[in-house]
OpenMM code with the backbone's topology and positions (N, CA, C; nanometers):
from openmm import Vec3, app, unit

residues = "UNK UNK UNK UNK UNK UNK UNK UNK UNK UNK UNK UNK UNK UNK UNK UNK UNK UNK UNK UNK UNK UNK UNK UNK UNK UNK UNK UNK UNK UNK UNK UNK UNK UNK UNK UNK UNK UNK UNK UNK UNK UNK UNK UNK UNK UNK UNK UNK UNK UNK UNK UNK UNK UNK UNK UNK UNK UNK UNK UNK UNK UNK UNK UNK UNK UNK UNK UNK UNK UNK UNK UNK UNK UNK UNK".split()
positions = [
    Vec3(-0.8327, 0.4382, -0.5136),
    Vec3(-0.7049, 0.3790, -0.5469),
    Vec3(-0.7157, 0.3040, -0.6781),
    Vec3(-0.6327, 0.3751, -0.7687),
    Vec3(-0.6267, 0.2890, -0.8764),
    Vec3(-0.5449, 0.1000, -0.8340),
    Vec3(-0.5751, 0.0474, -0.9499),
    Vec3(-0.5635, -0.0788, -0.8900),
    Vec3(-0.4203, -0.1507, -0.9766),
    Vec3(-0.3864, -0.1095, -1.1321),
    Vec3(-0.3296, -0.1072, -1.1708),
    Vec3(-0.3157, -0.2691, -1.2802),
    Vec3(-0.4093, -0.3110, -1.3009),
    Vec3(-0.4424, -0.4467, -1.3343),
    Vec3(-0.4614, -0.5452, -1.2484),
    Vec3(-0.4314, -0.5001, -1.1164),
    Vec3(-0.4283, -0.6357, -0.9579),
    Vec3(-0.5552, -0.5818, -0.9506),
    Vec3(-0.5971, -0.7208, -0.8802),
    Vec3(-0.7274, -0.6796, -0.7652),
    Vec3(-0.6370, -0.6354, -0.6574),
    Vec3(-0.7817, -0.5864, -0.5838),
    Vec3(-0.7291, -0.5182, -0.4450),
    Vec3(-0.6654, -0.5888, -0.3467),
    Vec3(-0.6993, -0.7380, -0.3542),
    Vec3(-0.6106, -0.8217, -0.2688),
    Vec3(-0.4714, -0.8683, -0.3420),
    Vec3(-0.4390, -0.8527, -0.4415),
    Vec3(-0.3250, -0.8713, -0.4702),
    Vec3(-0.2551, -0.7028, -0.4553),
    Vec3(-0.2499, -0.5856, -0.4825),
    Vec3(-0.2614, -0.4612, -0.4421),
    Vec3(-0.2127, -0.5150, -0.2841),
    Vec3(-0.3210, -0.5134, -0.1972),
    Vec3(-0.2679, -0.5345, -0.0257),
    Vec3(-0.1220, -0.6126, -0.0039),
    Vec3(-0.1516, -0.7385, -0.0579),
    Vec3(-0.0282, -0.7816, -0.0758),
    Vec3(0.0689, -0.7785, -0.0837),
    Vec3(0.0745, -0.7084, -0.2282),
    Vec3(0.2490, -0.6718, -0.3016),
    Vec3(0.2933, -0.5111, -0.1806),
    Vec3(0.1533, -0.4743, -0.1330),
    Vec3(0.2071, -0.3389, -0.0348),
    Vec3(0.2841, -0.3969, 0.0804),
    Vec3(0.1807, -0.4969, 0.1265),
    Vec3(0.2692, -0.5543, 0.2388),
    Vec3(0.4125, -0.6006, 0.2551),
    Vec3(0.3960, -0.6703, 0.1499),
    Vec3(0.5519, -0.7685, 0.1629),
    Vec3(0.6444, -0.6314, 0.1155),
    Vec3(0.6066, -0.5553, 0.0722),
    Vec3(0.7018, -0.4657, 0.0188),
    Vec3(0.7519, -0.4049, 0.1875),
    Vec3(0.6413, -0.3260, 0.2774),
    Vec3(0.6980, -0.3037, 0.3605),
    Vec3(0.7796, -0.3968, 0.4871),
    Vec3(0.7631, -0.5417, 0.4290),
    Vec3(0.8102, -0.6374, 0.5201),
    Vec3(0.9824, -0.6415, 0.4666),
    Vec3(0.9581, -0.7137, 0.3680),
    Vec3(1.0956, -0.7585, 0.3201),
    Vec3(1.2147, -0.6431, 0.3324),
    Vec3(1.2784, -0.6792, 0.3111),
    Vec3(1.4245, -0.5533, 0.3277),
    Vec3(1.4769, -0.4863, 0.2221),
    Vec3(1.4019, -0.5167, 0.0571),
    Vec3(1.4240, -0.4771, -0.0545),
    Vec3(1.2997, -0.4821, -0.1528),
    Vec3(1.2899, -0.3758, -0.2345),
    Vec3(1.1893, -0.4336, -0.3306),
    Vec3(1.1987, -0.5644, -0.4244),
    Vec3(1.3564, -0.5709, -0.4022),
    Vec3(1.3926, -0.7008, -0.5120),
    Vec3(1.2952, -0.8260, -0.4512),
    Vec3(1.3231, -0.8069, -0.2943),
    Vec3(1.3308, -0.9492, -0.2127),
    Vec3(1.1705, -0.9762, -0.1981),
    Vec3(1.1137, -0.8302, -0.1934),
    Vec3(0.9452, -0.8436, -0.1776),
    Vec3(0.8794, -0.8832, -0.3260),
    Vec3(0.9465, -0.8612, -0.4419),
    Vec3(0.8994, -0.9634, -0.5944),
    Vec3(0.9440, -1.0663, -0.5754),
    Vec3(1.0561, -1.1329, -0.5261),
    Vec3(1.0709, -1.2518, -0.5600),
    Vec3(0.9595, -1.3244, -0.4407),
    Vec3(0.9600, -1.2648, -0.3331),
    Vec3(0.8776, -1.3540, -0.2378),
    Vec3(0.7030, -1.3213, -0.2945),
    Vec3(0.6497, -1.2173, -0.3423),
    Vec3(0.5607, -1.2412, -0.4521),
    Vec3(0.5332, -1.3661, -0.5550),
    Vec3(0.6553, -1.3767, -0.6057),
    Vec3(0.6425, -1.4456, -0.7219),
    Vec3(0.6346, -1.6225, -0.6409),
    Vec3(0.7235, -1.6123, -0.5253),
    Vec3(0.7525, -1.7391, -0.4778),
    Vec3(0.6022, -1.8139, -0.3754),
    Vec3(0.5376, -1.7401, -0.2888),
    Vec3(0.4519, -1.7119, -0.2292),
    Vec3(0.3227, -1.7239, -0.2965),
    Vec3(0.3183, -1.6351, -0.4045),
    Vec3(0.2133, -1.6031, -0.4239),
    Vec3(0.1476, -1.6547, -0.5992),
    Vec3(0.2679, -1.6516, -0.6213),
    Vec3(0.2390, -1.7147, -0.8114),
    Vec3(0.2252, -1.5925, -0.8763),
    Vec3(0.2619, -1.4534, -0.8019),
    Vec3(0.2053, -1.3511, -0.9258),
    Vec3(0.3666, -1.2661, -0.8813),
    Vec3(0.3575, -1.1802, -1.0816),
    Vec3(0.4606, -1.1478, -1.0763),
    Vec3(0.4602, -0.9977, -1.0735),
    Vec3(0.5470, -0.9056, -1.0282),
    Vec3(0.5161, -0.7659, -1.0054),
    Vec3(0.6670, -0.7137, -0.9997),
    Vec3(0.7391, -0.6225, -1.0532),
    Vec3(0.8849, -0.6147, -1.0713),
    Vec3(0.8804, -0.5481, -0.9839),
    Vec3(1.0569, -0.5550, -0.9177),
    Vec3(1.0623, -0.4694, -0.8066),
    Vec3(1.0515, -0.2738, -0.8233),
    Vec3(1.0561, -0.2579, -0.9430),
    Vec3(1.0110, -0.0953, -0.9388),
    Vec3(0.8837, -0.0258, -0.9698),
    Vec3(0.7851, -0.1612, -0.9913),
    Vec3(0.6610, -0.1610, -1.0038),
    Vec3(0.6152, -0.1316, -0.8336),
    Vec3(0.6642, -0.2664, -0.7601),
    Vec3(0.6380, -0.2533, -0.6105),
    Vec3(0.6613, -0.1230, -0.5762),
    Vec3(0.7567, -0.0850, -0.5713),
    Vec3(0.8094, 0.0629, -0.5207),
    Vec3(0.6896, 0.1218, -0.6096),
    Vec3(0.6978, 0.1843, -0.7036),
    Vec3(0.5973, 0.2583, -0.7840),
    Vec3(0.4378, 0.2658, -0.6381),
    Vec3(0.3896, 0.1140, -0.6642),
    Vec3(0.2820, 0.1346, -0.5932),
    Vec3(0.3034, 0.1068, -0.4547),
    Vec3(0.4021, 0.1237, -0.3722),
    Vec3(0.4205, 0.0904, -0.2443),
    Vec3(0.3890, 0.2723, -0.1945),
    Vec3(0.4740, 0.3530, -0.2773),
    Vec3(0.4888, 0.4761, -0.2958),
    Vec3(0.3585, 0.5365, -0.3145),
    Vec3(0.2854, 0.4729, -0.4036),
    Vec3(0.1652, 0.6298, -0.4163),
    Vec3(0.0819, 0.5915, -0.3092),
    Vec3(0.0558, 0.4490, -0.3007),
    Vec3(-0.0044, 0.4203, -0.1750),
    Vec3(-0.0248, 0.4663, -0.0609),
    Vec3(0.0955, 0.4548, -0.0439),
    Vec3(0.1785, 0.5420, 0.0818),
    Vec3(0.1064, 0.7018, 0.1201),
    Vec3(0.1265, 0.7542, -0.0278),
    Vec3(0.1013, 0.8962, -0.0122),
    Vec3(-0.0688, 0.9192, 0.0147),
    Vec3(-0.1475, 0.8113, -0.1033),
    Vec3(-0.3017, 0.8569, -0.0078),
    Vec3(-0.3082, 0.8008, 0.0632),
    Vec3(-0.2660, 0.7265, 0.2100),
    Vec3(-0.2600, 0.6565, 0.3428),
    Vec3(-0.2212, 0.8203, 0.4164),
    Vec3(-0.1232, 0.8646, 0.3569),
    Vec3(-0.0471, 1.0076, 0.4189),
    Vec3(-0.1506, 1.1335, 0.4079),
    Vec3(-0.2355, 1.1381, 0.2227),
    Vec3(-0.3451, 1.2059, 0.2950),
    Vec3(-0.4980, 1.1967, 0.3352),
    Vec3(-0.5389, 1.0652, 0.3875),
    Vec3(-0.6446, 1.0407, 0.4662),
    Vec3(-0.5783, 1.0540, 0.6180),
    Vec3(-0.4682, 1.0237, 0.6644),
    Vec3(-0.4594, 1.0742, 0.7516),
    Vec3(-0.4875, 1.1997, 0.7931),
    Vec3(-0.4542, 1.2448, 0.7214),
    Vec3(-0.3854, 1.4174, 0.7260),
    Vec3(-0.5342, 1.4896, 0.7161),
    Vec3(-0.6713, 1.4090, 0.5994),
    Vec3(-0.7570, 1.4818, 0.6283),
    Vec3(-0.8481, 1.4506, 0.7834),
    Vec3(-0.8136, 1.2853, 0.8014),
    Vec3(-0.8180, 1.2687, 0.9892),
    Vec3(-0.8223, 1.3700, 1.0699),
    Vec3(-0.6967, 1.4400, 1.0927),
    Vec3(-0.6072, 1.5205, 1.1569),
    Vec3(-0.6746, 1.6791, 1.1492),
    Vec3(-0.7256, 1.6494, 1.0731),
    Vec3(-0.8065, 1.8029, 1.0192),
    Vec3(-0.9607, 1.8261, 1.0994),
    Vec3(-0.9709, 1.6878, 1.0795),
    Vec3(-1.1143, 1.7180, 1.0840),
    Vec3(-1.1153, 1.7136, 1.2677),
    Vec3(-1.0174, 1.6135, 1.3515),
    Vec3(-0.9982, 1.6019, 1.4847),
    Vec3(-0.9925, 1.6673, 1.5413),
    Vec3(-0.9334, 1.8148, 1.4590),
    Vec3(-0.8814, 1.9139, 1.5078),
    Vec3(-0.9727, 2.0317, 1.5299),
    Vec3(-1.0603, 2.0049, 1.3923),
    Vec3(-1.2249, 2.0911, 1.4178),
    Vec3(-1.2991, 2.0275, 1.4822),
    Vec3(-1.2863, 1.9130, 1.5713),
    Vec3(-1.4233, 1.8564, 1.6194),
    Vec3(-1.5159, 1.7942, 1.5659),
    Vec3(-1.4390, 1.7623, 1.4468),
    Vec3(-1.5482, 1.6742, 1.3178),
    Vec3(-1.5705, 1.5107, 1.2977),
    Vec3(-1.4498, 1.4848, 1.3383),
    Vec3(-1.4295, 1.3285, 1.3588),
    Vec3(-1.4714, 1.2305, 1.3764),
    Vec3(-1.5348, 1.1314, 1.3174),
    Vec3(-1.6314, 1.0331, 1.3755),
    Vec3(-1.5706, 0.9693, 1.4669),
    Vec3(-1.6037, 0.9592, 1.5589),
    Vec3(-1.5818, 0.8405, 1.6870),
    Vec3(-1.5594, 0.6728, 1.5822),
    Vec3(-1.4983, 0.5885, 1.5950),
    Vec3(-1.4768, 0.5271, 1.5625),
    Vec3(-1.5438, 0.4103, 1.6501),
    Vec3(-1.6319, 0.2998, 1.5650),
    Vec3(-1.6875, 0.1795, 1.6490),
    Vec3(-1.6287, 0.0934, 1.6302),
] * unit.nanometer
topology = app.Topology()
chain = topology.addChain("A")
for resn in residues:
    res = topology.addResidue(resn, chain)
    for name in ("N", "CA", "C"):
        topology.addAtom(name, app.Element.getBySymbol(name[0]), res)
């Protein structure tokens, strides 16, 4: 995952509140208010979005491998 100038804990972050809040507007301002850092709301979307998509394919290679019997058991 590219990081995009954030560390990875600011990255977790701006993902989270993005899927919390009810807007990307509302998840920058509670960024900015919260947190002291600033990230525009089509930036959020931007990386809420690609995020999203490699979350969509590590699953998916999950799903693959579960399906061949490859899967690590999880501890």
């Amino acid at each position: 995952m590219g990081t995009e100038g954030y560390s990875p804990a600011v990255m977790e972050k701006g993902v989270r509140q993005a899927s919390k809040a009810s807007s990307f507007a509302d998840a920058s301002e509670d960024m900015r208010e919260l947190a002291e850092i600033e990230i525009s709301p089509t930036h959020l979307q931007r990386l809420s979005e690609r995020i999203g998509e490699e979350w969509v394919e590590l699953r998916d290679e999950d799903v693959e491998k579960f399906c061949q019997r490859r899967l690590d058991a999880a501890l």
